[in-house]
BANUMI-129863 format. One line per field, with one value per atom (N, C-alpha, C): residue number from 0; x, y, z; atom name. Coordinates in pm, 1 decimal. Example, Ala and Ser with C-alpha at 12.3 -4.5 7.8 and 13.67 -1.06 7.14 Angstrom:
2
seq <- [0 | 0 | 0 | 1 | 1 | 1] .
u <- [1319.0 | 1230.0 | 1320.0 | 1285.0 | 1367.0 | 1290.0] .
v <- [-569.0 | -450.0 | -330.0 | -225.0 | -106.0 | 3.0] .
w <- [780.0 | 780.0 | 780.0 | 708.0 | 714.0 | 787.0] .
atom <- [N | CA | C | N | CA | C] .
This chain:
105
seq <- [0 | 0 | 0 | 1 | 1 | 1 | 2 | 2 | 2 | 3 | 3 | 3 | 4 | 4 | 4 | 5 | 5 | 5 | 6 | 6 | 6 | 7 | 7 | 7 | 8 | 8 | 8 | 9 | 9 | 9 | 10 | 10 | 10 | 11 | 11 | 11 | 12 | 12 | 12 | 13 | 13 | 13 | 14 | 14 | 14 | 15 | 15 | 15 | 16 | 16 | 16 | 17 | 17 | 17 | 18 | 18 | 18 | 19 | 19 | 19 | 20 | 20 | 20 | 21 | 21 | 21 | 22 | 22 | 22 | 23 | 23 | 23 | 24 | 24 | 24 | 25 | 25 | 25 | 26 | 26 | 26 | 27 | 27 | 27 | 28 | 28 | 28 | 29 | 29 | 29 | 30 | 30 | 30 | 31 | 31 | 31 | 32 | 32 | 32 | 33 | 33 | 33 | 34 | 34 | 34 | 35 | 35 | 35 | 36 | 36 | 36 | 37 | 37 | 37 | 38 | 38 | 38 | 39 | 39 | 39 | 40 | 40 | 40 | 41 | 41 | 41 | 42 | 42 | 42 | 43 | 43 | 43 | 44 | 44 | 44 | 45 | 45 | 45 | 46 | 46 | 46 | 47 | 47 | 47 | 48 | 48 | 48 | 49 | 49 | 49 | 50 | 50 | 50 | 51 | 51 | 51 | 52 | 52 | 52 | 53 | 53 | 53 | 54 | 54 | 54 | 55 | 55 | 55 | 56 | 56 | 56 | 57 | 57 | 57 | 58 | 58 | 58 | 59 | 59 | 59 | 60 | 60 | 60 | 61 | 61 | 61 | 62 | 62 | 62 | 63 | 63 | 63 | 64 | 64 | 64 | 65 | 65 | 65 | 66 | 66 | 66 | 67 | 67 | 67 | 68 | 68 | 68 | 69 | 69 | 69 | 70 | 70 | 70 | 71 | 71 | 71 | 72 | 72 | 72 | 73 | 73 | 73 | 74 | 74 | 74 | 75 | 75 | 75 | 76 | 76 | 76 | 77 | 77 | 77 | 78 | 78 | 78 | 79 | 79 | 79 | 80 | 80 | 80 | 81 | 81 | 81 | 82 | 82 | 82 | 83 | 83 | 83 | 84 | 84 | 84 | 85 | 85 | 85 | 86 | 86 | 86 | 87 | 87 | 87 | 88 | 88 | 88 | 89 | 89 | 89 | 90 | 90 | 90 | 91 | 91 | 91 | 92 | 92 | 92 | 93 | 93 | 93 | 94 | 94 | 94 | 95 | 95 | 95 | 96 | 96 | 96 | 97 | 97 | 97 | 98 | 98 | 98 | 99 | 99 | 99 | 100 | 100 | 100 | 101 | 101 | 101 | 102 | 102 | 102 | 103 | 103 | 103 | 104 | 104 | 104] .
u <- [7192.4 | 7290.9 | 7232.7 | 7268.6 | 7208.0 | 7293.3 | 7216.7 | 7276.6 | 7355.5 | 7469.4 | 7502.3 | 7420.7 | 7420.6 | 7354.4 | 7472.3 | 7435.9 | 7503.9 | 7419.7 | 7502.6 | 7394.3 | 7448.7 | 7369.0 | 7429.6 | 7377.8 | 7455.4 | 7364.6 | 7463.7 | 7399.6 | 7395.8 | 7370.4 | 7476.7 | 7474.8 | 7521.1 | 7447.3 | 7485.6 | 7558.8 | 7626.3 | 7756.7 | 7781.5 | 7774.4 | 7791.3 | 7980.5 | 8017.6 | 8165.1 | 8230.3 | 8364.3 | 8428.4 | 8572.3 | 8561.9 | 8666.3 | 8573.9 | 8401.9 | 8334.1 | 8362.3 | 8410.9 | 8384.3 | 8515.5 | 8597.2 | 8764.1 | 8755.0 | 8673.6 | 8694.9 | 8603.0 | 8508.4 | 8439.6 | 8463.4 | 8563.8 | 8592.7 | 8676.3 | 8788.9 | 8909.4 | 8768.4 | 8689.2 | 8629.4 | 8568.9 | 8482.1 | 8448.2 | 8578.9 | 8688.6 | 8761.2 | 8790.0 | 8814.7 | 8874.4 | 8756.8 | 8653.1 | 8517.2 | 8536.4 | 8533.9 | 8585.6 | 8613.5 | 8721.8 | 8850.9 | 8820.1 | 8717.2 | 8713.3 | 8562.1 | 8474.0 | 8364.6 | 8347.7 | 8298.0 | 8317.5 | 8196.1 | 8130.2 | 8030.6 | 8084.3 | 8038.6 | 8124.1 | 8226.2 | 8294.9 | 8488.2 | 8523.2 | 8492.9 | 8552.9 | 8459.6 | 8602.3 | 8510.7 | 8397.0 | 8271.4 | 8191.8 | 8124.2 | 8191.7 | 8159.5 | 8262.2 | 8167.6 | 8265.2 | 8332.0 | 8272.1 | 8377.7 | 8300.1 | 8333.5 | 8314.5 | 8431.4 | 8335.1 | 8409.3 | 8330.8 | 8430.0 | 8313.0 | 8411.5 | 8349.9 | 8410.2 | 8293.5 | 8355.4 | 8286.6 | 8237.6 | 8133.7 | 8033.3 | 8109.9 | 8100.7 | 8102.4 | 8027.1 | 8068.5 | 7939.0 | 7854.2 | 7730.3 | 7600.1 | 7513.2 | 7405.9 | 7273.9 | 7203.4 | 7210.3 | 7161.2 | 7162.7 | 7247.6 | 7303.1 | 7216.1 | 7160.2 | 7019.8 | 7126.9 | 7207.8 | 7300.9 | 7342.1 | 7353.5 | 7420.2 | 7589.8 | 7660.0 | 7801.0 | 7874.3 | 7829.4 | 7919.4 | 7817.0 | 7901.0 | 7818.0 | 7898.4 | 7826.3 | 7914.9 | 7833.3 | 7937.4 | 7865.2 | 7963.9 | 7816.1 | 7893.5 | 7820.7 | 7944.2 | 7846.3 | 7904.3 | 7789.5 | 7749.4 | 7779.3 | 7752.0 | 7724.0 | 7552.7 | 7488.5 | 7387.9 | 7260.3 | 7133.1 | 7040.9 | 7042.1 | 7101.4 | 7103.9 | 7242.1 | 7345.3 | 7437.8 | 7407.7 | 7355.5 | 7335.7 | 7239.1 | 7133.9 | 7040.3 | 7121.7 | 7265.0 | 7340.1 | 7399.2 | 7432.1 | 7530.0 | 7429.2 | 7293.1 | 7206.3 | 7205.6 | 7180.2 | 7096.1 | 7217.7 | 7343.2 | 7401.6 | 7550.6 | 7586.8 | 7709.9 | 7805.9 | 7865.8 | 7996.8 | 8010.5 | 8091.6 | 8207.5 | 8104.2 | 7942.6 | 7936.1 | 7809.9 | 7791.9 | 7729.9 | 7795.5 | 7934.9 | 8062.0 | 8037.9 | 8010.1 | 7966.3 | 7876.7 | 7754.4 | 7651.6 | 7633.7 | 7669.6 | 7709.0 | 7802.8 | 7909.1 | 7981.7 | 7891.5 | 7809.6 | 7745.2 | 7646.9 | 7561.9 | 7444.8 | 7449.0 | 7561.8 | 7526.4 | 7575.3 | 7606.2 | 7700.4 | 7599.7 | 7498.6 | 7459.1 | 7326.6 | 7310.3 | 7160.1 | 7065.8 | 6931.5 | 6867.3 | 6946.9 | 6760.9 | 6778.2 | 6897.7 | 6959.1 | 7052.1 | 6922.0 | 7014.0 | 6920.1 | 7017.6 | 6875.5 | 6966.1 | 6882.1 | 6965.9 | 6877.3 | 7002.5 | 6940.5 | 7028.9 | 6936.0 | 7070.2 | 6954.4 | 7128.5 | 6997.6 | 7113.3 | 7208.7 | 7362.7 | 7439.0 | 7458.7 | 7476.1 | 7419.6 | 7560.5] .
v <- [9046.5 | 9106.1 | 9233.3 | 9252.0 | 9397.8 | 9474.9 | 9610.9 | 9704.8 | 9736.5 | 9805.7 | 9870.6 | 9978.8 | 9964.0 | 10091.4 | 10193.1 | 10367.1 | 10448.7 | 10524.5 | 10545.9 | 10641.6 | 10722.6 | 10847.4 | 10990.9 | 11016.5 | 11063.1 | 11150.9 | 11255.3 | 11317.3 | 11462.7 | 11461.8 | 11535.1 | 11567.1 | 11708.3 | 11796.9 | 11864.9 | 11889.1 | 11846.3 | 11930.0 | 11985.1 | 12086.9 | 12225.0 | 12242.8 | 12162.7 | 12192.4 | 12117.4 | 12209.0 | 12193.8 | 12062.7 | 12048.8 | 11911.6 | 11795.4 | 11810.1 | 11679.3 | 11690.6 | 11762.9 | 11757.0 | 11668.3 | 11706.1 | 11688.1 | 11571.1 | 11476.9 | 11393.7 | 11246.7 | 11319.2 | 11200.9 | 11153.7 | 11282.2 | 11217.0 | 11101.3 | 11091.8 | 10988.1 | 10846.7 | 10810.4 | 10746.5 | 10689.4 | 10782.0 | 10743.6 | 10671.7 | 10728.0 | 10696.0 | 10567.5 | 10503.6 | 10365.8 | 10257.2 | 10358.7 | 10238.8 | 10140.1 | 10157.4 | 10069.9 | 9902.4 | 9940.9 | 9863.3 | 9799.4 | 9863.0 | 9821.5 | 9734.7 | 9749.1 | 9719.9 | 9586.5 | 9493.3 | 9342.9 | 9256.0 | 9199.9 | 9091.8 | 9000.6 | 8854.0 | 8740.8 | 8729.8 | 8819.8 | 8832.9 | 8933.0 | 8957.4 | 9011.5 | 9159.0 | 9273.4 | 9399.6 | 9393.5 | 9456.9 | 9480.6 | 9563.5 | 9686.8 | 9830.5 | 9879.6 | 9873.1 | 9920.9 | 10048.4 | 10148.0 | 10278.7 | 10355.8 | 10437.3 | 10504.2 | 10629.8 | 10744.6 | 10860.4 | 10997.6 | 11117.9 | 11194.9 | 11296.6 | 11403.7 | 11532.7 | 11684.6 | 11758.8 | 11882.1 | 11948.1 | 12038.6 | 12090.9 | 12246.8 | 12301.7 | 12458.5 | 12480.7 | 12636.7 | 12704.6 | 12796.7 | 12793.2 | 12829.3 | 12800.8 | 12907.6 | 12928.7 | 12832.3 | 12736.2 | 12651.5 | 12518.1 | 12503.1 | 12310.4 | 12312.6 | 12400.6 | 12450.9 | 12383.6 | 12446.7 | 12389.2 | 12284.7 | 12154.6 | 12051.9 | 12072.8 | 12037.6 | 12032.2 | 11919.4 | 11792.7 | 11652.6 | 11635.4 | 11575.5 | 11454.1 | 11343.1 | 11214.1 | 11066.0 | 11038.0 | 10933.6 | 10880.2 | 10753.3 | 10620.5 | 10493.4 | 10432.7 | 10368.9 | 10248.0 | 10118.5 | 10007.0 | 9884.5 | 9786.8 | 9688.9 | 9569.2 | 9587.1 | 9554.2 | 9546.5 | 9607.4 | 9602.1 | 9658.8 | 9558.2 | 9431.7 | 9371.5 | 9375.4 | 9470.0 | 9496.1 | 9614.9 | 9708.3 | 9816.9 | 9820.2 | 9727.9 | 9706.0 | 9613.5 | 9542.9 | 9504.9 | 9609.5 | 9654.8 | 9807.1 | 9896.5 | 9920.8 | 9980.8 | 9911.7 | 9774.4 | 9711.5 | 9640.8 | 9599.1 | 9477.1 | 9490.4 | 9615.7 | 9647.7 | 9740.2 | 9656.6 | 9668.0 | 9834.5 | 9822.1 | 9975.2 | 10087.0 | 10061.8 | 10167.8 | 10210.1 | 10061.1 | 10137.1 | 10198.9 | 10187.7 | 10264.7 | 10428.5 | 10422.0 | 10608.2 | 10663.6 | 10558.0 | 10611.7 | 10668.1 | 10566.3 | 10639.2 | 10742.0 | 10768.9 | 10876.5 | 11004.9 | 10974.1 | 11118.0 | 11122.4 | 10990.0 | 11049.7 | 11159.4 | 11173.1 | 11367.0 | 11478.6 | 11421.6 | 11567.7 | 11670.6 | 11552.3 | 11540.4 | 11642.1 | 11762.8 | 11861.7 | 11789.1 | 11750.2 | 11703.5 | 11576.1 | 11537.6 | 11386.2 | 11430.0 | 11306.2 | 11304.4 | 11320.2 | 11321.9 | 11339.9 | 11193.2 | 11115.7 | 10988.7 | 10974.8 | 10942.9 | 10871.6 | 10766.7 | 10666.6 | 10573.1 | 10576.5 | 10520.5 | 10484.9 | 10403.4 | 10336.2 | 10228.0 | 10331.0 | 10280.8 | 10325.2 | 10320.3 | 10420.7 | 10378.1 | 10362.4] .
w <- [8008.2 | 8096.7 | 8159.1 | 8315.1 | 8357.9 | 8332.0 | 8354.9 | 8321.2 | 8501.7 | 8503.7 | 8578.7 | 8632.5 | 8764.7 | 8848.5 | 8897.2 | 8932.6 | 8940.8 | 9021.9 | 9124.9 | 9267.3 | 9303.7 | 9291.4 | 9369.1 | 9478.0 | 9567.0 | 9713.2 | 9729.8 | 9765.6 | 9790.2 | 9970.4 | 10037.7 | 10212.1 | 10231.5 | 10309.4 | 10404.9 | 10491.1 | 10485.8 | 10611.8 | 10615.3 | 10693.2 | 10711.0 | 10773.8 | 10888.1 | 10891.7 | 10807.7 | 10767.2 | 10689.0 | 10739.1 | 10846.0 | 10900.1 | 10915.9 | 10876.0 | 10872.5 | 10712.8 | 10623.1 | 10460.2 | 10455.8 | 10539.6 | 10516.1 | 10559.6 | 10663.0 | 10682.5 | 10644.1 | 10592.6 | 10494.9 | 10329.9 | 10299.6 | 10135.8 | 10165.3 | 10231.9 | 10241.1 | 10254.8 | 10358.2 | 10327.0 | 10270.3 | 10175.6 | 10025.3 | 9942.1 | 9972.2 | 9849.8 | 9857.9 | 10030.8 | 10032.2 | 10036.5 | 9999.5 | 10053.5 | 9912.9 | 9765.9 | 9694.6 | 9690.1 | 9768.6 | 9821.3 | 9990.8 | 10018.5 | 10167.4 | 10163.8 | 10114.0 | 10127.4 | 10067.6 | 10148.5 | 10080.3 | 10099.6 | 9976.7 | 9967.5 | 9994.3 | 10075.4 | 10073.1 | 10020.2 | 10087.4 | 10122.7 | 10063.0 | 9910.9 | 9819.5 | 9786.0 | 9738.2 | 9688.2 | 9600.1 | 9585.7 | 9480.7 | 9449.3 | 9505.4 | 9470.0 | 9293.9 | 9230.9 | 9076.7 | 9116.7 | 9158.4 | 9208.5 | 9348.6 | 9350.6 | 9483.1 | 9489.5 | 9523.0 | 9511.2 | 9594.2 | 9643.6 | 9698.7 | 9663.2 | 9665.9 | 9658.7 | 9708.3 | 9736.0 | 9810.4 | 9679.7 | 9722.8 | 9546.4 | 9558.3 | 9489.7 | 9455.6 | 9525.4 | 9622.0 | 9656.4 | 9531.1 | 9549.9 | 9447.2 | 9512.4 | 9485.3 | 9548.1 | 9450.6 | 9433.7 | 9310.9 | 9407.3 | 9449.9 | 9535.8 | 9689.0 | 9671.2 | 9817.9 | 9922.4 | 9969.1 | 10091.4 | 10060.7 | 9991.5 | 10004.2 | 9967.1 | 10023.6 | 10026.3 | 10002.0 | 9984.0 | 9952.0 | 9859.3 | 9708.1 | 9642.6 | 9653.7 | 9675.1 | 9696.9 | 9561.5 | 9467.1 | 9378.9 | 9409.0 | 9366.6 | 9371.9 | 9204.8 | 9190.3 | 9110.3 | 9123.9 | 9084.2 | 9127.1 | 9014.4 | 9043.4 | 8911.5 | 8873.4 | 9024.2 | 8957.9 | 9062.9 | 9040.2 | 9162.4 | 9314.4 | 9313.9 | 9446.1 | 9512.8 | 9469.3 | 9524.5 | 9565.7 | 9484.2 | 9577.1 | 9694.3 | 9683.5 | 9825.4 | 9904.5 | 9906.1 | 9983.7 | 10050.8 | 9970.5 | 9999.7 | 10120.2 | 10042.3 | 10157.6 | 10309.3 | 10312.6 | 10425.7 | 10487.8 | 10448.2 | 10521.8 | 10476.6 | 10413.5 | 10419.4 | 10517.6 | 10598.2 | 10720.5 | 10685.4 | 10577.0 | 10543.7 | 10553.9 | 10477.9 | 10459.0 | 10550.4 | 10699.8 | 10770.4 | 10835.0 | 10865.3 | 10929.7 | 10848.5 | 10711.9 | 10680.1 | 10776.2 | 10739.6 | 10775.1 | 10920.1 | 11021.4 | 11142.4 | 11186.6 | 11114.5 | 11050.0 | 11065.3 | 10923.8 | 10895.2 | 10989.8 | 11069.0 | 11133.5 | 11178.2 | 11285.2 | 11408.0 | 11320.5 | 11198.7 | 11164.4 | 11031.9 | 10955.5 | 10849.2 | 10892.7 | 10831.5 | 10826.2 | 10738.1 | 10763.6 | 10739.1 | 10609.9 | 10618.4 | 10458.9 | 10368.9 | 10321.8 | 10195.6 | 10089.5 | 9942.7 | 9878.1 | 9786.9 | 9762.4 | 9663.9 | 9561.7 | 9436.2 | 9317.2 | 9235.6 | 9177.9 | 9068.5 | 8951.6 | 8943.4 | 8776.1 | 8684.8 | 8581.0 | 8508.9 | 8454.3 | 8480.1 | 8395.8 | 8256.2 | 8180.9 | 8007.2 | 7951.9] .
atom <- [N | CA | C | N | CA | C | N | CA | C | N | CA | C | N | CA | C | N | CA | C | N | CA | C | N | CA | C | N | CA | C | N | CA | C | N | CA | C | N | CA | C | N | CA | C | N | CA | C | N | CA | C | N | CA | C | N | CA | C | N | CA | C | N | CA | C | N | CA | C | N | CA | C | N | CA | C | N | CA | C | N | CA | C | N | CA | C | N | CA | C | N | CA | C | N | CA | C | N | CA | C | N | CA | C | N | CA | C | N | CA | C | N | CA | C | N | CA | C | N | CA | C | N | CA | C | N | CA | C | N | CA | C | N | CA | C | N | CA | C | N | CA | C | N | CA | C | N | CA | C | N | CA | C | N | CA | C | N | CA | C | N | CA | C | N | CA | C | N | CA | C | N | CA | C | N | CA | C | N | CA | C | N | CA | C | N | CA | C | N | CA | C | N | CA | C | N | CA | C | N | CA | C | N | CA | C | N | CA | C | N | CA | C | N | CA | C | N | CA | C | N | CA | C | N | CA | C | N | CA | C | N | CA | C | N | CA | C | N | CA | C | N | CA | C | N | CA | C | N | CA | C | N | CA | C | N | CA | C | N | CA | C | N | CA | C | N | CA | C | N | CA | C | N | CA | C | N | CA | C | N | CA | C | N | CA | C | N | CA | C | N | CA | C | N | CA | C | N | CA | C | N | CA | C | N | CA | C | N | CA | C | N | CA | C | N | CA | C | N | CA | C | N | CA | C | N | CA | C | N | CA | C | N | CA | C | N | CA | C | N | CA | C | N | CA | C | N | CA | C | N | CA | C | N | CA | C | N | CA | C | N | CA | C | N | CA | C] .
């Protein structure tokens, strides 16, 4: 059996009505995002960080998790909902996200 995958990224946004308006998205991506028909995102969530000279400017973490590593390279390459983020954040987003997964333990 695989293990579950769990992915963080980390974004820059600097205005605060692009912060306000990309969590609601995260939240319904869940529920919205569909492999042959059906959801297969295990969760999906975003929230704004504390300011600290520590988070080097990043202001959103999105964390998702998956079933397994070929849902999340679905999720990357050929998922509807969340190329709808991605074009979202393109103009708004200061430089690279920052992403990593790793198996959920």
């Amino acid at each position: 059996m695989s293990k579950s995958i769990y992915r963080v990224t980390l974004f820059k946004l600097p205005k605060e009505e692009d912060i306000n308006a990309i969590l609601p998205k995260y939240s319904a991506l869940q529920n919205e995002a569909k492999m042959e028909g059906h959801p297969y995102i295990l969760s999906a969530s975003a929230t704004r960080t504390h300011q600290d000279p520590r988070n080097q400017g990043f202001t959103v973490c999105a964390t998702t998790t998956f079933a397994s590593l070929d849902d999340m390279r679905y999720y990357d390459n050929e998922c509807e909902a969340h190329g709808a983020i991605k074009a979202f954040l393109k103009p708004r987003v200061e430089g690279p996200p920052l992403m990593v997964y790793m198996d959920k333990e």
